[in-house]
Phi, psi and omega in degrees: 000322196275277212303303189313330208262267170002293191269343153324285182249347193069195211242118193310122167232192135255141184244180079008084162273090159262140204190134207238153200177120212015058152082016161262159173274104139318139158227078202245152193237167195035075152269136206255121165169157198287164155244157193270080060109287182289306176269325201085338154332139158239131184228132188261148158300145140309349166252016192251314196294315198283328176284343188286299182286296198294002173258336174294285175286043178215020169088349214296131196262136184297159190269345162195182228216133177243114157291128217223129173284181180192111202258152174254135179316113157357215043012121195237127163273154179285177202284139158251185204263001152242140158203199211214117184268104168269162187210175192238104182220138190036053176076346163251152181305275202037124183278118172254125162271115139290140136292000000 
């Protein structure tokens, strides 16, 4: 039953929760939730959620505060019939050319 739940839902972990919401960053830490082994998915219990939110929306004051730069995307050209695909291999970027 447990390896079924497991290979379902993934395996309990702690997580990182983030959410950005009227224009502030949340940030909480170590929250209990499965993670999906493959995808990386996370899935919260509804009694994970309802405290997440009740920490948030209720002001609850953080133990301690991060200041974070915050960059705006580049320009993206549109596509031509070549264009340069980056990809992540073995931890570097490398740039792939299509026709």
């Amino acid at each position: 039953m447990i390896a079924e739940i497991q290979e379902k839902f993934g395996t309990e972990q702690t997580v990182t929760y983030t959410l950005l919401k009227d224009g502030k960053f949340y940030i909480i830490e170590h929250v209990p939730a499965r993670v999906d082994a493959e995808s990386g998915e996370q899935y919260f219990s509804p009694q994970t959620m309802e405290r997440l939110q009740q920490m948030i929306w209720g002001q609850r004051k953080p133990i301690r505060v991060l200041q974070t730069p915050v960059y705006q995307s580049f320009y993206f050209a549109p596509l031509t019939s070549r264009f340069v695909c980056v990809k992540l291999v073995n931890k570097f970027l490398a740039p792939t050319t299509y026709e």
